[in-house]
MARBA-3410 file (N, C-alpha, C, O; in Angstrom, 1 decimal):
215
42.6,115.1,15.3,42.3,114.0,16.2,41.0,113.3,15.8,40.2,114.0,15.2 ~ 40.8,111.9,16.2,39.6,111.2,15.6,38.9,110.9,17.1,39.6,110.7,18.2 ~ 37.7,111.1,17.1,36.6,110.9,18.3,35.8,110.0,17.8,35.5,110.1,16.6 ~ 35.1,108.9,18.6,33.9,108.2,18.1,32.6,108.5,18.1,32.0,108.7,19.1 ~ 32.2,108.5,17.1,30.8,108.9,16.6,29.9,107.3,17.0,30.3,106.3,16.4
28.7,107.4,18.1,27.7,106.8,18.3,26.6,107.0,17.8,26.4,108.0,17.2 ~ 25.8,106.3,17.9,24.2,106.2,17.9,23.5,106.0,18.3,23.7,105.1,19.1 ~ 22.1,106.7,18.5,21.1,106.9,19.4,21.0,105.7,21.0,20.6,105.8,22.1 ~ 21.7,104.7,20.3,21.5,103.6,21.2,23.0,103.4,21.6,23.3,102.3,22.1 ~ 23.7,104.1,21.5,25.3,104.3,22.3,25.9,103.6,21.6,27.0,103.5,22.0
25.7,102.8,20.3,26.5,102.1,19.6,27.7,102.6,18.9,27.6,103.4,17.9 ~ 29.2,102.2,19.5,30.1,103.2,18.5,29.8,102.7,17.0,29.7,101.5,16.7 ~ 29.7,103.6,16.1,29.4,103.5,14.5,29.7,103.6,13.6,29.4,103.1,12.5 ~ 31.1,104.8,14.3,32.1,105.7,13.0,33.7,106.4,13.7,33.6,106.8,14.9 ~ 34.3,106.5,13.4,34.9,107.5,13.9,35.3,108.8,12.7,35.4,108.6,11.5
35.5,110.0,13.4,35.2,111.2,13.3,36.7,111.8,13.0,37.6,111.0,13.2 ~ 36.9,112.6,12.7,38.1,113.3,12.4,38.3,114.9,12.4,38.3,115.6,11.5 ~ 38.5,115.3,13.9,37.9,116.6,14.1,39.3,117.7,14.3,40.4,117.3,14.6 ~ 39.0,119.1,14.2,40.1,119.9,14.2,40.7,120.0,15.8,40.2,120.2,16.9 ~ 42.1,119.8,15.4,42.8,119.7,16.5,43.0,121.3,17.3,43.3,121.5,18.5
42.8,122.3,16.2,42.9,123.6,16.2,41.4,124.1,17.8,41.5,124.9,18.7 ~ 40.2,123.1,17.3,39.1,123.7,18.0,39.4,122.5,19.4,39.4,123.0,20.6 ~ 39.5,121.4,19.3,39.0,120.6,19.9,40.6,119.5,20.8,40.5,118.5,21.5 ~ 41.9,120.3,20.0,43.1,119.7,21.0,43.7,121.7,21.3,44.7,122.1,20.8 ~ 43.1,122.1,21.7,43.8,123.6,21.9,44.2,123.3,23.5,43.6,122.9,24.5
45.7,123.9,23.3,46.2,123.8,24.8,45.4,125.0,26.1,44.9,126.1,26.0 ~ 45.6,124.2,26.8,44.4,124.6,28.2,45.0,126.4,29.1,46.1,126.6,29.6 ~ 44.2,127.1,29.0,44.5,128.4,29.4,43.7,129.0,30.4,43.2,130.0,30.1 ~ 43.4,128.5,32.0,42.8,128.5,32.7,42.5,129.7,33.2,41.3,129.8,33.7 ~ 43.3,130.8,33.2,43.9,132.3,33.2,42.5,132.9,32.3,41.7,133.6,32.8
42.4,132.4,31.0,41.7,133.1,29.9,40.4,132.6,30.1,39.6,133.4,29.8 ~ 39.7,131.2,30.7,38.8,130.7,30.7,37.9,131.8,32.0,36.8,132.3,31.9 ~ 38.9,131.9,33.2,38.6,132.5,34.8,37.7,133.8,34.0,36.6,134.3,34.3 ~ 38.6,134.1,33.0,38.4,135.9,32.6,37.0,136.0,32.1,36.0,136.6,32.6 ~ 37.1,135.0,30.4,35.3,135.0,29.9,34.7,134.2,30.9,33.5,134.3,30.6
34.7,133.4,31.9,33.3,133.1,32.8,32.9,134.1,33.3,31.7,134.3,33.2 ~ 34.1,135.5,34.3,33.5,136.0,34.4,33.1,137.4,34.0,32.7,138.3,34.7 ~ 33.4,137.3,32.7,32.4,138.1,32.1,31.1,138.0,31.3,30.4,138.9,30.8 ~ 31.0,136.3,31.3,29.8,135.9,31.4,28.8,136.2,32.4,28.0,137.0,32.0 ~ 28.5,135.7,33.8,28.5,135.8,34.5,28.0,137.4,35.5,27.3,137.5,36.4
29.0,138.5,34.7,28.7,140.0,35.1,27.9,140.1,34.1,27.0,141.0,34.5 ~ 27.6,139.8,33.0,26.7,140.0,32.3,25.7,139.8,31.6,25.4,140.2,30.4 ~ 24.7,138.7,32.6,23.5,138.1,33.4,23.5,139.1,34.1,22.4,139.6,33.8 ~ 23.9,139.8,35.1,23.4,140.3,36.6,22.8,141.6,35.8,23.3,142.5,35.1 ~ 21.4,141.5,36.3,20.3,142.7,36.1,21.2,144.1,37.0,21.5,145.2,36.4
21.4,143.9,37.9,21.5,144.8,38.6,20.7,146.2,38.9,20.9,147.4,38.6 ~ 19.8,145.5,39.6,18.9,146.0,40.0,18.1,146.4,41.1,17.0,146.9,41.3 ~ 19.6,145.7,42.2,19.5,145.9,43.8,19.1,147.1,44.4,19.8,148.1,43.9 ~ 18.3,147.4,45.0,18.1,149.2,45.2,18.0,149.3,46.9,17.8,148.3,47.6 ~ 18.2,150.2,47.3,18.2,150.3,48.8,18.3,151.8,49.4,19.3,152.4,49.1
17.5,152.2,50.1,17.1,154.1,50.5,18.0,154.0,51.3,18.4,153.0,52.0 ~ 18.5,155.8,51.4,19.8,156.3,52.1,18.7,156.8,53.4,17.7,156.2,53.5 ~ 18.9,157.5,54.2,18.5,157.8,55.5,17.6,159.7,54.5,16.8,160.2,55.3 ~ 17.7,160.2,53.7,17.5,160.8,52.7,16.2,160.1,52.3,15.1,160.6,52.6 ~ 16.3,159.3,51.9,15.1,158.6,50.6,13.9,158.1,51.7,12.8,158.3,51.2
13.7,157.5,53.0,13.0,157.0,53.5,12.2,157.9,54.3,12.6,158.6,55.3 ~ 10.8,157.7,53.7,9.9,158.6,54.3,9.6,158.9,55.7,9.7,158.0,56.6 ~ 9.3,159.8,55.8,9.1,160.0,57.5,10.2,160.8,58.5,10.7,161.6,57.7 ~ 10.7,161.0,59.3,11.2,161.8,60.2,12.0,163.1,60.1,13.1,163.5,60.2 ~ 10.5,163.8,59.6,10.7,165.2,59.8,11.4,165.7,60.7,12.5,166.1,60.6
10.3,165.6,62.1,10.6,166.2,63.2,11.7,165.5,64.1,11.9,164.3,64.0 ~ 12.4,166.2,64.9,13.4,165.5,65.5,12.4,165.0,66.8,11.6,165.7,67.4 ~ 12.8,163.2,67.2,12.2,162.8,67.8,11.6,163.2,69.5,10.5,163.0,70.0 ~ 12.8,163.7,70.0,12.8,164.3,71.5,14.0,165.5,71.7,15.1,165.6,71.2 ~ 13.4,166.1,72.5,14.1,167.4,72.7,15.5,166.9,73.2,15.5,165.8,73.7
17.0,168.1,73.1,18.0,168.0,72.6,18.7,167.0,73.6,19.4,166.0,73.5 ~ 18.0,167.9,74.9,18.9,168.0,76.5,18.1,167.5,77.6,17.0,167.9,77.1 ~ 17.8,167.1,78.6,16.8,166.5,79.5,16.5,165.3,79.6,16.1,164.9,80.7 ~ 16.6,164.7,78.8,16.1,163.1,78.3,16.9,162.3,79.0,16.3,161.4,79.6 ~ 18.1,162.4,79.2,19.4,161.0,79.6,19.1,160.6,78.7,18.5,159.7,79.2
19.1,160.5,77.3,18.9,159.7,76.4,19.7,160.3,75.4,19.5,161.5,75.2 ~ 20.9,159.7,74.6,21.7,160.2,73.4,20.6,161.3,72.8,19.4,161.1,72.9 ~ 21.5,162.6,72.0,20.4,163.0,71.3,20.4,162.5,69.7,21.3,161.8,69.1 ~ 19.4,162.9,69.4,18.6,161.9,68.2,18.3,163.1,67.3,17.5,163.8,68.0 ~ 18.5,163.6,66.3,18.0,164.1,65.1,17.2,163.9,64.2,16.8,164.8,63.4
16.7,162.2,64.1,15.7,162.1,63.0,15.6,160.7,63.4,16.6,160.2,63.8 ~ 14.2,159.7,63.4,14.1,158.5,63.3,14.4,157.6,62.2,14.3,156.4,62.0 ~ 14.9,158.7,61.3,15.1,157.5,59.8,16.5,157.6,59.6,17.1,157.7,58.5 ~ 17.2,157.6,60.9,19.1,157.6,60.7,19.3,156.3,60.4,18.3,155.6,60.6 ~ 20.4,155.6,60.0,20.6,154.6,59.8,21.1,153.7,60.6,21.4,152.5,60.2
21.2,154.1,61.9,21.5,152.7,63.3,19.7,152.9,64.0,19.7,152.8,65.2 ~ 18.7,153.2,63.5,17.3,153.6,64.3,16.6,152.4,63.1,17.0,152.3,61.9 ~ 15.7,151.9,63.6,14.9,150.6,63.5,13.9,151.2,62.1,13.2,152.3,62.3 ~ 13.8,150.7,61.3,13.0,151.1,59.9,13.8,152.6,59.2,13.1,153.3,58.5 ~ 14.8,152.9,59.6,15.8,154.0,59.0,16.4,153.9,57.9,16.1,152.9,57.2
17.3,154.7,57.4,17.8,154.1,55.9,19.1,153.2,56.0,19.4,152.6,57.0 ~ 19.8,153.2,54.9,20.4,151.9,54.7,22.0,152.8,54.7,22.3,153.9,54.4 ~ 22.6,151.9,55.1,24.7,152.8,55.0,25.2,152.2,53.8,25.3,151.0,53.8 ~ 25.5,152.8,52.7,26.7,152.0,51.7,25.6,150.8,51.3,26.0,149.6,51.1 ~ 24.1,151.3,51.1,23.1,149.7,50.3,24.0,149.7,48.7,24.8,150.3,48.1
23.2,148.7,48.5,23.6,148.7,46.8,22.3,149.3,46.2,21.1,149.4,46.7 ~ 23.0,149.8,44.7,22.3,151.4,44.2,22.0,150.4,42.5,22.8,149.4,42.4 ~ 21.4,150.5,41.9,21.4,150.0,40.5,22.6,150.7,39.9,23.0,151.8,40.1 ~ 23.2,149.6,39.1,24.3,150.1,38.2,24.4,149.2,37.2,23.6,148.3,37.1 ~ 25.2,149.2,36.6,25.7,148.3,35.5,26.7,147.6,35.2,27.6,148.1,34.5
26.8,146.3,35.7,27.8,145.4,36.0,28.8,144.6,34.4,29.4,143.5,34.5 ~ 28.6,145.2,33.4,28.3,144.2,31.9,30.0,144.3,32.1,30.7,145.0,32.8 ~ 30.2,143.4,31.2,31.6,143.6,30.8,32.5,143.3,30.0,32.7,142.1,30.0 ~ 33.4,144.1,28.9,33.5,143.7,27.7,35.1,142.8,27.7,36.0,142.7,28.6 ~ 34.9,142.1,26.2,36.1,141.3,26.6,36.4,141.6,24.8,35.6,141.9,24.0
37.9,141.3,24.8,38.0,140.9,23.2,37.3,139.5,22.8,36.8,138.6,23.5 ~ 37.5,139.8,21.1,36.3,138.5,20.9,37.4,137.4,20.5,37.4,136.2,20.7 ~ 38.5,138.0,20.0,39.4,136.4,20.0,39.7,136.0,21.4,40.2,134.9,21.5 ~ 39.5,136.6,22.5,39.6,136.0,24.2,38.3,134.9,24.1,38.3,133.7,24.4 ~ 37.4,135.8,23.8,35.8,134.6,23.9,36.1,133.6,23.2,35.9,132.5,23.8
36.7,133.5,22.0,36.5,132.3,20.6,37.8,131.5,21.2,37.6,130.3,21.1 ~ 39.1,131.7,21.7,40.0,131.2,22.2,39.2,130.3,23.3,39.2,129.0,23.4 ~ 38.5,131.4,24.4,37.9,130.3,25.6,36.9,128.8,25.1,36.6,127.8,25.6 ~ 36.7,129.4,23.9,35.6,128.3,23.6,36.5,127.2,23.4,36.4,126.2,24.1 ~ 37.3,127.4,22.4,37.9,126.0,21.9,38.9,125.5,23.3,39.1,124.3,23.5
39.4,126.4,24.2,39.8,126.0,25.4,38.8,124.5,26.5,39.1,123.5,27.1 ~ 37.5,125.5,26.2,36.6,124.6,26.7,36.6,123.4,26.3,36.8,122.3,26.9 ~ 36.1,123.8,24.7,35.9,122.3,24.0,36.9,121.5,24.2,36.5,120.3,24.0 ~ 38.3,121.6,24.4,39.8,121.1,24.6,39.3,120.0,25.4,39.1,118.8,25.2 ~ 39.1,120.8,26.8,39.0,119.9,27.9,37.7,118.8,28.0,37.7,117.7,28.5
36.8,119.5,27.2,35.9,118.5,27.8,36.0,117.4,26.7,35.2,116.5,26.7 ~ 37.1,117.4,25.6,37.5,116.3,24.9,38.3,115.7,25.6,38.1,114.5,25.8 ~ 39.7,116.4,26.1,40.4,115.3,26.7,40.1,114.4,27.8,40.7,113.3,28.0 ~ 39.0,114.9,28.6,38.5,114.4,29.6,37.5,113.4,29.3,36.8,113.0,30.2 ~ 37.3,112.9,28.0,36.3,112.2,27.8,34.9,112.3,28.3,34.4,111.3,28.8
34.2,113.9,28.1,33.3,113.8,28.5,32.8,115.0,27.3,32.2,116.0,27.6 ~ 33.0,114.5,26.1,32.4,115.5,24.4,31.9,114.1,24.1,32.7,113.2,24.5 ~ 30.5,113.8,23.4,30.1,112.6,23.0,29.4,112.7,21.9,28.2,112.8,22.1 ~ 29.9,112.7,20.9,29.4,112.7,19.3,28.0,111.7,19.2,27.8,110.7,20.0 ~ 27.4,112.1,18.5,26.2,111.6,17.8,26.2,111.6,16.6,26.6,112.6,16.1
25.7,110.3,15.6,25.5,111.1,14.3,24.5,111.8,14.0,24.5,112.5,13.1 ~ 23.3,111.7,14.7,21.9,112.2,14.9,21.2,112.2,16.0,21.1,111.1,16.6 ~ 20.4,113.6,16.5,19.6,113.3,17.6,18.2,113.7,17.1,18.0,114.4,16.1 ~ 17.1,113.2,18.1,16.0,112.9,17.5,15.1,112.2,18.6,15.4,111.1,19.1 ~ 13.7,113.2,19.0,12.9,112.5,19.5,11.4,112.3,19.0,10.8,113.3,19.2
10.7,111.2,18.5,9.5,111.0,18.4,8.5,111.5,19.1,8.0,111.0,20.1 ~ 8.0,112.9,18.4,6.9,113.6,18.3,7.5,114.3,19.8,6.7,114.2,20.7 ~ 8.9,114.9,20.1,9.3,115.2,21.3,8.8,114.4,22.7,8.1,115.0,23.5 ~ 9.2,113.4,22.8,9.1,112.8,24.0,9.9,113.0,25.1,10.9,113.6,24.7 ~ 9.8,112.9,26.2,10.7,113.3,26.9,11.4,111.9,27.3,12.6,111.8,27.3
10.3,110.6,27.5,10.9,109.8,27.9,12.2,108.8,26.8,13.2,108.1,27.2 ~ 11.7,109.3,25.1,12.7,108.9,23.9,14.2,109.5,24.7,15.1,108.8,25.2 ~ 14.3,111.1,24.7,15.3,111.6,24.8,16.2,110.8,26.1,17.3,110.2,26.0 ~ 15.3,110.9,27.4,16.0,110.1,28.6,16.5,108.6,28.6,17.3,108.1,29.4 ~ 15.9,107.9,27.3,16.6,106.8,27.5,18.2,107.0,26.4,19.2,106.3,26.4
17.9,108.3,25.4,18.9,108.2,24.2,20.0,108.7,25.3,21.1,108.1,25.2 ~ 19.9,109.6,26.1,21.3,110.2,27.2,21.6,108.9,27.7,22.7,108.4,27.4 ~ 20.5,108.1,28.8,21.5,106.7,29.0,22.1,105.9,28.3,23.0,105.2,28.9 ~ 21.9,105.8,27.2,22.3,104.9,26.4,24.3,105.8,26.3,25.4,105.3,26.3 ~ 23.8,107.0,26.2,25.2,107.7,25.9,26.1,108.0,27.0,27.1,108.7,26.8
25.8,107.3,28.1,26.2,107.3,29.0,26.2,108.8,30.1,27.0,109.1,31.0 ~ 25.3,109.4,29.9,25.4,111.1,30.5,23.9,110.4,31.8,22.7,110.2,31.6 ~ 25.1,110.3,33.1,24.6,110.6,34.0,24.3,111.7,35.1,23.6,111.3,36.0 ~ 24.7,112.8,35.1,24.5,113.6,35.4,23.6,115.0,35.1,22.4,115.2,35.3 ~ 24.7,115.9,34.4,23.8,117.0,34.0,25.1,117.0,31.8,26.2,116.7,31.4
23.7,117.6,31.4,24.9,117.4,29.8,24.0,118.7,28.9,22.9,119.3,28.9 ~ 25.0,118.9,28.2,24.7,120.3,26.9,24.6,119.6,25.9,25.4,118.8,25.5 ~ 22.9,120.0,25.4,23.1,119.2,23.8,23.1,120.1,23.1,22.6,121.2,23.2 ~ 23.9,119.5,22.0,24.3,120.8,20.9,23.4,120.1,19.4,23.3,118.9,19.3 ~ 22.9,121.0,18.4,22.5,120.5,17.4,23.3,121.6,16.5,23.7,122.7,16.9
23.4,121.2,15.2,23.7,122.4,13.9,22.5,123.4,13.7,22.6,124.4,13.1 ~ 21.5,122.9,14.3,20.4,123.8,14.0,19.0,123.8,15.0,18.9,122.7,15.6 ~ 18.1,124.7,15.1,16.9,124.2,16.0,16.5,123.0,15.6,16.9,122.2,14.8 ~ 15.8,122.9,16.2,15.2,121.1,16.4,14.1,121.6,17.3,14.4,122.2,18.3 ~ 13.4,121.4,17.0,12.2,121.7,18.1,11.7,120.5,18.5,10.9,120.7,19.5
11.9,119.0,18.2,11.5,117.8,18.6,12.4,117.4,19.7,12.0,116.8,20.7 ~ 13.9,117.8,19.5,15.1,117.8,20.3,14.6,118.9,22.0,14.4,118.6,23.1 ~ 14.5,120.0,21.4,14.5,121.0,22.8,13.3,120.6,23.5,13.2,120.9,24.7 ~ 12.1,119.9,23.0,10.8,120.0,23.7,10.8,119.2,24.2,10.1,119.2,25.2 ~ 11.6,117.9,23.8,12.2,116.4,24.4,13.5,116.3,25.6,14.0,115.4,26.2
13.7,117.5,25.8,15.1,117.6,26.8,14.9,118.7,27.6,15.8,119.1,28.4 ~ 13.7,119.5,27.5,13.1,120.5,28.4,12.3,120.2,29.6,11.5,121.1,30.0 ~ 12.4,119.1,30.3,11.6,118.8,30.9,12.4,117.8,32.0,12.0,117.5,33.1 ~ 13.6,117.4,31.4,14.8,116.4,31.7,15.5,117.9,32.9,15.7,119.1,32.7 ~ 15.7,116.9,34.2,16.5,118.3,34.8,17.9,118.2,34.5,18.4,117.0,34.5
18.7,119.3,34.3,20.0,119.4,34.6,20.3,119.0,32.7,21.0,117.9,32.6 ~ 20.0,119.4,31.5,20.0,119.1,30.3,20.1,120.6,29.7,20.1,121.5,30.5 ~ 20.1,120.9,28.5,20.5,121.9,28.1,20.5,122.1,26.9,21.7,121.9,26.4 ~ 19.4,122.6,25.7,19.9,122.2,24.6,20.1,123.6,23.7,19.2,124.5,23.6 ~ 21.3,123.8,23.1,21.9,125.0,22.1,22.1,124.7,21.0,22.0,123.5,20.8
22.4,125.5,19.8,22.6,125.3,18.8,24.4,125.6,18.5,25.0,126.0,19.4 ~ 24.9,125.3,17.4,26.2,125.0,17.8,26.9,126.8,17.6,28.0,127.1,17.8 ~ 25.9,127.7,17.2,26.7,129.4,17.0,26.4,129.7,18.5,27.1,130.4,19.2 ~ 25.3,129.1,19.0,25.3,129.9,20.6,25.9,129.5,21.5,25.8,130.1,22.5 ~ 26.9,128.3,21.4,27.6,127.9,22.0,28.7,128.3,22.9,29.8,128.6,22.4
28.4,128.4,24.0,29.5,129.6,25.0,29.8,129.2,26.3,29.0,128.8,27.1 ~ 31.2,129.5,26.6,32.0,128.6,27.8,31.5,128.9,29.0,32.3,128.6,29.9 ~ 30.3,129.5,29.5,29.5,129.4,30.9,28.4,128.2,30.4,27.8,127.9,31.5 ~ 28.1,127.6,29.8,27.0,126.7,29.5,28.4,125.4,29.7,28.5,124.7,30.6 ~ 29.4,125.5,28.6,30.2,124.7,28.6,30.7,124.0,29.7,30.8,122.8,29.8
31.2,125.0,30.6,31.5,124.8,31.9,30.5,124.2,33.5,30.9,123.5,34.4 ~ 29.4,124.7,33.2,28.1,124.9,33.6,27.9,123.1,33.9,27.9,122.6,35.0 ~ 27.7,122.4,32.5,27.1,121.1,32.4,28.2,120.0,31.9,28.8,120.0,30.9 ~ 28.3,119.0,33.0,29.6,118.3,33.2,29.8,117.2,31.8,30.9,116.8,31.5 ~ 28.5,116.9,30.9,29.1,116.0,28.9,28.5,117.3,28.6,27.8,118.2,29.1
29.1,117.0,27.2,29.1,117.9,25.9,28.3,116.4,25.0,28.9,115.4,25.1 ~ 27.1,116.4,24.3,26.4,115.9,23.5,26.3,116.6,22.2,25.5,117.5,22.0 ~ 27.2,116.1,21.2,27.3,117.1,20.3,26.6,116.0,18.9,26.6,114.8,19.1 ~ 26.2,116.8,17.7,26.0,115.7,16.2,27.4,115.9,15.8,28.3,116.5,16.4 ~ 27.2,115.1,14.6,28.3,115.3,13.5,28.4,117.0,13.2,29.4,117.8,13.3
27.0,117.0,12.9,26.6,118.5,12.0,26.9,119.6,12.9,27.4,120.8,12.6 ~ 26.7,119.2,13.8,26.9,120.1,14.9,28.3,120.6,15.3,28.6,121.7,15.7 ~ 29.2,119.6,15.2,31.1,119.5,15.4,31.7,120.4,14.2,32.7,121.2,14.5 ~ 31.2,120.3,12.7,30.7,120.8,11.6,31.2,122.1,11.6,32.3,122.6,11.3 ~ 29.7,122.6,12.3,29.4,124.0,12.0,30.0,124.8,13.1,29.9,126.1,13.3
30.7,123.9,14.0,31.3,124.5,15.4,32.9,124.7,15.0,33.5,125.6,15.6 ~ 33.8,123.7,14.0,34.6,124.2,13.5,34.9,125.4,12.7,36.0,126.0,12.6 ~ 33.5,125.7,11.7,33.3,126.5,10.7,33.1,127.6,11.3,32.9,128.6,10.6 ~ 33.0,127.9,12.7,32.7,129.4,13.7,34.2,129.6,14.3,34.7,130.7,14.3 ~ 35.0,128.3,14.8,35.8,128.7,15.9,37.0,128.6,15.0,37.9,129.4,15.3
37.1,127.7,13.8,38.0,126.9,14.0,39.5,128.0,12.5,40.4,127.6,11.7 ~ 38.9,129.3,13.2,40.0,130.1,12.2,41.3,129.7,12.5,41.4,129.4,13.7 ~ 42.4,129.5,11.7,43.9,128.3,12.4,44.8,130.4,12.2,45.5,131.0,13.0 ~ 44.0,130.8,10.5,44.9,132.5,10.7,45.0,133.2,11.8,46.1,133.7,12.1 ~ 43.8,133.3,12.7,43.5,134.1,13.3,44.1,133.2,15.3,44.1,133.7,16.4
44.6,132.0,15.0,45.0,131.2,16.2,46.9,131.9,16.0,47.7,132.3,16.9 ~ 47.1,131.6,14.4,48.5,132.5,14.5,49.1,133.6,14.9,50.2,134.0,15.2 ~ 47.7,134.3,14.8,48.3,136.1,15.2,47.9,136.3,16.9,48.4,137.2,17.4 ~ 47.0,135.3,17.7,47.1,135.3,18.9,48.1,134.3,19.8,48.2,134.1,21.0 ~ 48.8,133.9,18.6,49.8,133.1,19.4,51.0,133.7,20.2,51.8,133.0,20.8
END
């Protein structure tokens, strides 16, 4: 499929000729649910902690004698229906991570990338580029590209004039095109991609052998 390649100033310039394999892959909503969230489980620190009626210091002694009181009897002030007591069923540290096959991850990607081409919202560049990282260069080069909202820039490689220029912009995002992964994809409503960048994103995703044996 051919996409139009712009320039810094939104001028269409060129058009592009990109793998239908990465970037027309039919839509697998099923597979996309799966790697978000195993993205997603595996960010979470999990590191919630919370004392059992056991762990929280204090109530040795049983508060008031058994029988006499008119009052329920009580065995310890740190039960867990009694005020500063321990916790029922808290959450405990554990480990939430979660593994997936890697042709499921490399399938979601080009899934991703699918969509956010057919929807007209992938927008080629032939070059991005900010003067001495400006922030205000970068913000007028996204309007010009029409990305009103929130957008993923992708480069073929670091750019440190690029990220220092779009780090400051809210709701912006900038990756390189190997770190590229369907919670960011999904995450930020354009895709701002280079040439070089479409490139080296075919040259990761774009195995057609390895699309035959998961067909």
């Amino acid at each position: 499929m051919e996409l139009p390649v712009r320039n810094m100033a939104g001028e269409v310039v060129s058009q592009a000729q990109v793998s239908d394999h990465v970037f027309a892959a039919p839509m697998n909503r099923d597979l996309l649910h799966q790697v978000l969230v195993y993205h997603q489980a595996n960010q979470r620190q999990g590191t919630s902690n919370t004392k059992t009626r056991g762990m929280v210091a204090g109530g040795g002694r049983k508060p008031f004698a058994q029988k006499g009181t008119g009052r329920a009897r009580q065995g310890t002030i740190r039960a867990p229906h009694m005020r500063h007591g321990g916790v029922v069923f808290g959450p405990h540290p554990r480990d939430y991570s979660k593994r997936i096959p890697k042709k499921m991850r490399r399938q979601a990607i080009r899934c991703a990338l699918s969509a956010k081409a057919n929807g007209d919202r992938l927008v080629l560049v032939d070059g991005l580029s900010a003067d001495k990282g400006k922030t205000s260069v970068m913000a007028s080069t996204l309007k010009a590209l029409g990305v009103e909202s929130s957008a993923l820039l992708v480069v073929s490689q670091s750019a440190r004039d690029v990220s220092m220029a779009a780090r400051n912009l809210p709701r912006i995002k900038t990756l390189t095109a190997d770190l590229v992964n369907v919670l960011d994809l999904m995450r930020y409503d354009r895709v701002v991609m280079t040439v070089d960048a479409v490139r080296r994103t075919e040259a990761l995703w774009g195995d057609a052998d390895e699309a035959a044996g998961t067909a």
